[in-house]
N, CA, C and O atoms as a printed pandas DataFrame, in Angstrom:
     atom_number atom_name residue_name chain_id  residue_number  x_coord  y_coord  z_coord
0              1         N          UNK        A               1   -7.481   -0.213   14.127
1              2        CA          UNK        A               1   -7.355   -0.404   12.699
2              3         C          UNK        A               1   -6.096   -1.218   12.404
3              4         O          UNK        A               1   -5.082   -1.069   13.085
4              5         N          UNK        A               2   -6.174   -2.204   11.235
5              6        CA          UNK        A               2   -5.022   -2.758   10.920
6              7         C          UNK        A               2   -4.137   -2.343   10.130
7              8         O          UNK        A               2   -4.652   -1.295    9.742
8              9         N          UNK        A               3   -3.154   -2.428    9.611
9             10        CA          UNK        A               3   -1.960   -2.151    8.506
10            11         C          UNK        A               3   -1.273   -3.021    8.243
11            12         O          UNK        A               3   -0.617   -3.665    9.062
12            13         N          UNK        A               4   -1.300   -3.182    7.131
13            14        CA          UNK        A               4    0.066   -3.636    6.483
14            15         C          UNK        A               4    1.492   -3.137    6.400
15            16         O          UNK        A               4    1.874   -2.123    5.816
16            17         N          UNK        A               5    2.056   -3.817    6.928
17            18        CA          UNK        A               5    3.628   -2.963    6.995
18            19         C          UNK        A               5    4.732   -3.784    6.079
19            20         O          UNK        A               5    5.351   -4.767    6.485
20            21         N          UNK        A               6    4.865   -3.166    4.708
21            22        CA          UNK        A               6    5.877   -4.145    3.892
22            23         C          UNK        A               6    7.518   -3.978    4.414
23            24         O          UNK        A               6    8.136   -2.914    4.435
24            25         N          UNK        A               7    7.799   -4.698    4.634
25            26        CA          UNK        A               7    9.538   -4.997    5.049
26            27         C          UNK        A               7   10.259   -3.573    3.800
27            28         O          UNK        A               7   11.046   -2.765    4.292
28            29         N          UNK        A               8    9.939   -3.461    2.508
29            30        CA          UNK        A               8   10.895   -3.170    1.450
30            31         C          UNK        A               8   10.209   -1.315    1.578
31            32         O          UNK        A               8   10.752   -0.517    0.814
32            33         N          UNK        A               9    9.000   -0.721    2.587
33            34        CA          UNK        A               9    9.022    0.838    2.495
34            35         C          UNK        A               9    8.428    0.945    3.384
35            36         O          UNK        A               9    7.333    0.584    3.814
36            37         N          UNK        A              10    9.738    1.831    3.849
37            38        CA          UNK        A              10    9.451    3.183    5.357
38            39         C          UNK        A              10    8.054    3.698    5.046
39            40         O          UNK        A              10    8.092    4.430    4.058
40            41         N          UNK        A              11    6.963    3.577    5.503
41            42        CA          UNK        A              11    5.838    4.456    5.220
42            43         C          UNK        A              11    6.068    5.674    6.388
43            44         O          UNK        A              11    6.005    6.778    5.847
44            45         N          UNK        A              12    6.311    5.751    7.799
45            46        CA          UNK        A              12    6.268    6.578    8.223
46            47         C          UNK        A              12    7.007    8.183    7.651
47            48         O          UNK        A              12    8.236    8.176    7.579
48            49         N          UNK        A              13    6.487    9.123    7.372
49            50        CA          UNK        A              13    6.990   10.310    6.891
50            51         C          UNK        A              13    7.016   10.625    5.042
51            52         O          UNK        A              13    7.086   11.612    4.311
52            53         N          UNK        A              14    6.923    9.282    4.899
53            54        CA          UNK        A              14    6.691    9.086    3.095
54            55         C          UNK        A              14    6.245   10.264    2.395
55            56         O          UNK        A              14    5.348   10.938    2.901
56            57         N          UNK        A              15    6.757   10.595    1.297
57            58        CA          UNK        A              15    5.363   11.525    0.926
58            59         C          UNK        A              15    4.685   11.161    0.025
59            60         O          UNK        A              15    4.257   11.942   -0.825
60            61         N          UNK        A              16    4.430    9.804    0.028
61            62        CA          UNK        A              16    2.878    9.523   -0.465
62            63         C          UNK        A              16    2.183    9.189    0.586
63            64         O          UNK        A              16    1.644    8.217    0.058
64            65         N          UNK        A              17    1.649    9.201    1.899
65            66        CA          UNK        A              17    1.216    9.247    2.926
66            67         C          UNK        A              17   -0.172   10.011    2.386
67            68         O          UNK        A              17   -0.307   10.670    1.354
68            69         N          UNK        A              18   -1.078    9.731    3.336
69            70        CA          UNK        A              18   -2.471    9.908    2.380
70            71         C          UNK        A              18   -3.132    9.664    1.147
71            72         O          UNK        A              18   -4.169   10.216    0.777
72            73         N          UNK        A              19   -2.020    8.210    0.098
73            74        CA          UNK        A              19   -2.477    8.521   -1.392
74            75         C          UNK        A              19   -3.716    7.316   -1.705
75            76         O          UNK        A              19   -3.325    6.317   -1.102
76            77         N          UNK        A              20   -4.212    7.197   -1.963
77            78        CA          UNK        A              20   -5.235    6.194   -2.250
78            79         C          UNK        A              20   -5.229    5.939   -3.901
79            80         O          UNK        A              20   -5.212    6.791   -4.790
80            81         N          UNK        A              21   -5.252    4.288   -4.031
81            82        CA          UNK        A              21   -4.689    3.855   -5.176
82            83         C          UNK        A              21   -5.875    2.894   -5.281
83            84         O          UNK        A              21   -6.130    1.897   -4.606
84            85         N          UNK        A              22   -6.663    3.561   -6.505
85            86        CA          UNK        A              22   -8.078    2.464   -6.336
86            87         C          UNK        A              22   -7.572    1.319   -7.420
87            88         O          UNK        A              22   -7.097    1.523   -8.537
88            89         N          UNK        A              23   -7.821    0.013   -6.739
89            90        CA          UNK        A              23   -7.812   -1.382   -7.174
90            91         C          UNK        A              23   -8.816   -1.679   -7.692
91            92         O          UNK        A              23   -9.878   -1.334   -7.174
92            93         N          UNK        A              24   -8.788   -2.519   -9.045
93            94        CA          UNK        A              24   -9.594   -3.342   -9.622
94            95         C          UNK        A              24   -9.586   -4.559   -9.038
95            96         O          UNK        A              24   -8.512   -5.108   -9.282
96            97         N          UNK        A              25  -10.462   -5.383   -8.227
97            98        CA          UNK        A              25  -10.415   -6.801   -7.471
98            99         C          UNK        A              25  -10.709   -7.441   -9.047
99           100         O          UNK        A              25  -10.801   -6.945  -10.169
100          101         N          UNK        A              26  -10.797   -8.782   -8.496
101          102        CA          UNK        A              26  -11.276   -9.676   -9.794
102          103         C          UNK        A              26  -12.647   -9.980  -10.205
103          104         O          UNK        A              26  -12.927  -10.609  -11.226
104          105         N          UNK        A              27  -13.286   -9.622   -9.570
105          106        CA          UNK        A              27  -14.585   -9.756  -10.285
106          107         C          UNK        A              27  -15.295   -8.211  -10.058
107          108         O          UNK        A              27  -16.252   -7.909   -9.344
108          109         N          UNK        A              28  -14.331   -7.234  -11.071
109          110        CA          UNK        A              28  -14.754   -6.329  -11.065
110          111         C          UNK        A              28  -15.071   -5.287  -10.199
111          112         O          UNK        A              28  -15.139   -4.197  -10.766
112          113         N          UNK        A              29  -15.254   -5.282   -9.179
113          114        CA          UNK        A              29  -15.435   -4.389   -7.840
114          115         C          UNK        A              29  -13.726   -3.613   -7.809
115          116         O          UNK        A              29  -12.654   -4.174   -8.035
116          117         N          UNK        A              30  -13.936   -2.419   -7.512
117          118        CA          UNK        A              30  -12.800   -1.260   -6.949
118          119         C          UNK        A              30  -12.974   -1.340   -5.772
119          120         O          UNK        A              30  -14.082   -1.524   -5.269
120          121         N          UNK        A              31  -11.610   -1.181   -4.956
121          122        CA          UNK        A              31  -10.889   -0.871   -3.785
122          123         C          UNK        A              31  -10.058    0.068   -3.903
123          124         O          UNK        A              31   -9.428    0.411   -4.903
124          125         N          UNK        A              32  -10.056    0.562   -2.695
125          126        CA          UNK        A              32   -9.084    1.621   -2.229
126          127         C          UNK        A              32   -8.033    1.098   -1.292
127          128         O          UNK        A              32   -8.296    0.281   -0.410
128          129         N          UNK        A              33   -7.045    1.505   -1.468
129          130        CA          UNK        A              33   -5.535    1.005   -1.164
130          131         C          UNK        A              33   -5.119    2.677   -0.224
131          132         O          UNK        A              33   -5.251    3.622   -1.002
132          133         N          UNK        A              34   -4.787    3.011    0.850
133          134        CA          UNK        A              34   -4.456    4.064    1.137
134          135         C          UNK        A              34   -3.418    3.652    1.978
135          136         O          UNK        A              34   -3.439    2.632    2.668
136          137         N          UNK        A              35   -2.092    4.837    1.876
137          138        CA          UNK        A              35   -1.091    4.769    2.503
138          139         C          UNK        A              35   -0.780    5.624    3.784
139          140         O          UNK        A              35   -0.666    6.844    3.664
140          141         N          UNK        A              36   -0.611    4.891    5.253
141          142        CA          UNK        A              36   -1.309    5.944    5.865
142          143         C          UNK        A              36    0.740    5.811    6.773
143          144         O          UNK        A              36    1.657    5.145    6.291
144          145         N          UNK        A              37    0.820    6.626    8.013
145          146        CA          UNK        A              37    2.046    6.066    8.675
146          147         C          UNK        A              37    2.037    5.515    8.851
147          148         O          UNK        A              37    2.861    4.951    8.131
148          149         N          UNK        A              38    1.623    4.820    9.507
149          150        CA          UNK        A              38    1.560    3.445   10.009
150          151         C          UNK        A              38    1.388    1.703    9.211
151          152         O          UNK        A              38    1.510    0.617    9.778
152          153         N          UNK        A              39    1.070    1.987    7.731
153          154        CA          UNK        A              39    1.377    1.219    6.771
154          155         C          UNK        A              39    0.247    1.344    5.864
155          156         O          UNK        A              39   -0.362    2.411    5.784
156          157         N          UNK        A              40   -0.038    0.438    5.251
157          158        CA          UNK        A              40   -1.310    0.271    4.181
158          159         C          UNK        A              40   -2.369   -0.435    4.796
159          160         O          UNK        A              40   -2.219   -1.359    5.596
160          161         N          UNK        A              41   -3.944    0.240    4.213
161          162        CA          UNK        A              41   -5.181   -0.163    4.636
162          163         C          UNK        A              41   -5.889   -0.704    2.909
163          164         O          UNK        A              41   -5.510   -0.431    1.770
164          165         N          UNK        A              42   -6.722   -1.321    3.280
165          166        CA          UNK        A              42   -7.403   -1.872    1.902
166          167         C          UNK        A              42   -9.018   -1.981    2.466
167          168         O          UNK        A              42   -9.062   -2.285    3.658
168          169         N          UNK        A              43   -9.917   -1.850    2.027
169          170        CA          UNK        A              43  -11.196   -1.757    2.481
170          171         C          UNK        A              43  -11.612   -2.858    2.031
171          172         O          UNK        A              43  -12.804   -2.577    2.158
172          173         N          UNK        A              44  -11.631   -4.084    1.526
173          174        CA          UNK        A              44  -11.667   -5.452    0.859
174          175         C          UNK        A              44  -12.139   -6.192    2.448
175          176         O          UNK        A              44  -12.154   -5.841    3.628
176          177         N          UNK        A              45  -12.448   -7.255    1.745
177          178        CA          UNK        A              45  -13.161   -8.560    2.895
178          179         C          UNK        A              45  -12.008   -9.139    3.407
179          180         O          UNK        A              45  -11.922   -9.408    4.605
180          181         N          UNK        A              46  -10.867   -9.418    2.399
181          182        CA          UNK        A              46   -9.504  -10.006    2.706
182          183         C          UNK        A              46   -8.433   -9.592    3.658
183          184         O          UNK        A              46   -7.606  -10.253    4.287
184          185         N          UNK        A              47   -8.730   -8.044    3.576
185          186        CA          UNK        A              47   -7.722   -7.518    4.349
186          187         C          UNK        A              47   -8.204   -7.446    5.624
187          188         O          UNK        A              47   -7.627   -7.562    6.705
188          189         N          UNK        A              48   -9.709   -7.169    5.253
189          190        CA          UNK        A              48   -9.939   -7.286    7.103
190          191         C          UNK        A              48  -10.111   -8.375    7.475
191          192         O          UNK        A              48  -10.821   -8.207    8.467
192          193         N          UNK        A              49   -9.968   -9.292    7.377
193          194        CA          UNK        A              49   -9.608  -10.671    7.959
194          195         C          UNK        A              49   -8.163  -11.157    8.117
195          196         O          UNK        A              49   -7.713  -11.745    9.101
196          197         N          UNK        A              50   -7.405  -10.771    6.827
197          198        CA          UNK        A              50   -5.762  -11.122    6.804
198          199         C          UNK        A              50   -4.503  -10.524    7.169
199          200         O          UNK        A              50   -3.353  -10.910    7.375
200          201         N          UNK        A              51   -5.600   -8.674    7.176
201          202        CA          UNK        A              51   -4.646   -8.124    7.433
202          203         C          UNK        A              51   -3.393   -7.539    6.266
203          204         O          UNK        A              51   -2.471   -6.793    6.597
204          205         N          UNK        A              52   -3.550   -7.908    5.294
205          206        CA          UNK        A              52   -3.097   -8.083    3.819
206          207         C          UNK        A              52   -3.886   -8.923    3.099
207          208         O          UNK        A              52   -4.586   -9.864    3.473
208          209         N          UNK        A              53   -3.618   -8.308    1.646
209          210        CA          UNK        A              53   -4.509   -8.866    0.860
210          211         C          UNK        A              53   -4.135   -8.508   -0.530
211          212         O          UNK        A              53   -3.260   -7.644   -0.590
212          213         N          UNK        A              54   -4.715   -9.095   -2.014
213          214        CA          UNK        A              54   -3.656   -8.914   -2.917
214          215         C          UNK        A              54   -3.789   -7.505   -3.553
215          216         O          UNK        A              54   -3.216   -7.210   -4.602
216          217         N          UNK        A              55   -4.626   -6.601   -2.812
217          218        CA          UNK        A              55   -4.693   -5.123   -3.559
218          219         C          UNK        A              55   -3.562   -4.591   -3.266
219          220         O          UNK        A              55   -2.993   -3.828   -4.047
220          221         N          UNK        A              56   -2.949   -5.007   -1.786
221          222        CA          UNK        A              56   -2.072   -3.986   -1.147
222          223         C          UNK        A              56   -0.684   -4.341   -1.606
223          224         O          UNK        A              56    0.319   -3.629   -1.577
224          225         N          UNK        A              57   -0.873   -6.119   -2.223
225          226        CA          UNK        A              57    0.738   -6.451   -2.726
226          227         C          UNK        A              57    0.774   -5.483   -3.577
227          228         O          UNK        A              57    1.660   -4.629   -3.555
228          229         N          UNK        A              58   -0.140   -5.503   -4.388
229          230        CA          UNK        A              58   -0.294   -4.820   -5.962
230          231         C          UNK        A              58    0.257   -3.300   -5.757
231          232         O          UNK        A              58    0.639   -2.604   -6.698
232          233         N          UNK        A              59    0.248   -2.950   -4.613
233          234        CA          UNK        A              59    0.592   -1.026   -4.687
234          235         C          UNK        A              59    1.979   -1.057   -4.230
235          236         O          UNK        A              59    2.866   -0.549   -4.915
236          237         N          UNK        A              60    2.254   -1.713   -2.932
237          238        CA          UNK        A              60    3.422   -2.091   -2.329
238          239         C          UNK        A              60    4.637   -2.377   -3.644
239          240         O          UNK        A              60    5.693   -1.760   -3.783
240          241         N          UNK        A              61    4.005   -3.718   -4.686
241          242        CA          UNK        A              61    4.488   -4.302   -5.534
242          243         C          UNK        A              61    5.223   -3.007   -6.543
243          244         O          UNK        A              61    6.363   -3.139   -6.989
244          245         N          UNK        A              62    4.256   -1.595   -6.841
245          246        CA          UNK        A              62    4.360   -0.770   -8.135
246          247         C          UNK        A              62    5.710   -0.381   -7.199
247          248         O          UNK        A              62    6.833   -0.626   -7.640
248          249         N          UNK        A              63    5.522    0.232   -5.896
249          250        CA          UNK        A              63    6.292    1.089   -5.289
250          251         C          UNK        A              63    7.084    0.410   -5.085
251          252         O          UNK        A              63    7.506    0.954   -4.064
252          253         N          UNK        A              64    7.977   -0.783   -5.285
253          254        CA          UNK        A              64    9.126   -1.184   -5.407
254          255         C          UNK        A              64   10.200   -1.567   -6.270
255          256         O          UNK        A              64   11.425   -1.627   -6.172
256          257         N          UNK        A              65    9.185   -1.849   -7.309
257          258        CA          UNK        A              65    9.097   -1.749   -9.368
258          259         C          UNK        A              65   10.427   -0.766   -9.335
259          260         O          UNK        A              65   10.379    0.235   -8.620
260          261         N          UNK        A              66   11.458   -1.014  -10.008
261          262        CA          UNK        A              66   12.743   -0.505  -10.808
262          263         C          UNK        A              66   12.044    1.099  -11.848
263          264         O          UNK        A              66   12.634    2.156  -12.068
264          265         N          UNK        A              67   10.961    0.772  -12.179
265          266        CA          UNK        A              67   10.391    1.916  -12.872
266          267         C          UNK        A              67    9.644    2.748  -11.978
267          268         O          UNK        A              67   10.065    3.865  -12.279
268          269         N          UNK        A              68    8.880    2.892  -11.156
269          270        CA          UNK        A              68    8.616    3.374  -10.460
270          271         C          UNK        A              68    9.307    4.831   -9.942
271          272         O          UNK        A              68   10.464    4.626   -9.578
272          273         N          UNK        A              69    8.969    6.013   -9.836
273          274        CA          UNK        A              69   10.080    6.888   -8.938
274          275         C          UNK        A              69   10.135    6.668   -8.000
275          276         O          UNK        A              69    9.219    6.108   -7.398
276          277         N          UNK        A              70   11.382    7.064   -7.407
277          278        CA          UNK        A              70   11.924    6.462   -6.112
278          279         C          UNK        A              70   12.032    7.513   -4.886
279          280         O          UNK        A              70   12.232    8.726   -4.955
280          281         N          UNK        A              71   11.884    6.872   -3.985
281          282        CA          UNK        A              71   12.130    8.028   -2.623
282          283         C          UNK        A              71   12.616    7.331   -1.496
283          284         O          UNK        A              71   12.060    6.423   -0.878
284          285         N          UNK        A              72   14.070    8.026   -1.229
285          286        CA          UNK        A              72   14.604    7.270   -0.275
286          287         C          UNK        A              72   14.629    8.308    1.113
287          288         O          UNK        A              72   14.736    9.522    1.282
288          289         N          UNK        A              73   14.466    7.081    2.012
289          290        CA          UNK        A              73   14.283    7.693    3.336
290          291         C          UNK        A              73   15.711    8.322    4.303
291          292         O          UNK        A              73   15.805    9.115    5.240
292          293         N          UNK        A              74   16.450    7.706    3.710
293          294        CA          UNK        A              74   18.149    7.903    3.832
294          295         C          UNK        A              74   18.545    9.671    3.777
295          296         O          UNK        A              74   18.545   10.515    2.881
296          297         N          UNK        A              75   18.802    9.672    4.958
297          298        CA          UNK        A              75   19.409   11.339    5.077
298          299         C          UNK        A              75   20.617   11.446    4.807
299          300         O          UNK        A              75   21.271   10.594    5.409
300          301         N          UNK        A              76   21.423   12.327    3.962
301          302        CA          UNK        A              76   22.593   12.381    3.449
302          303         C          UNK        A              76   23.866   13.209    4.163
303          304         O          UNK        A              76   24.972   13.226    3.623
């Protein structure tokens, strides 16, 4: 299986790990976006060919968003 692994979040240990974030594509069709350890999967034609694709910017994108809540992987 492939993943996406964004440079800007630790997915391993996350605790959104298991969340599935259904995407609206553009001509209407839903996708599922799931966050697994090993990075993000998208069930789309794009991703399984690219490996990324623009559902997964789109979740990656929220979870880096200034508004967004935050979770840092940083032990104190």
């Amino acid at each position: 299986m492939r993943y996406y692994k964004p440079k800007e979040i630790i997915t391993k240990k996350h605790f959104l790990v298991n969340t599935i974030w259904p995407i609206e594509g553009s001509n209407g069709n839903e996708y599922s976006v799931e966050m697994h350890e090993k990075g993000f999967t998208c069930e789309c034609l794009g991703f399984t060919y690219n490996g990324k694709c623009k559902h997964t910017s789109q979740v990656t994108s929220s979870l880096i968003n200034e508004d967004y809540p935050k979770y840092s992987n940083e032990t104190t």
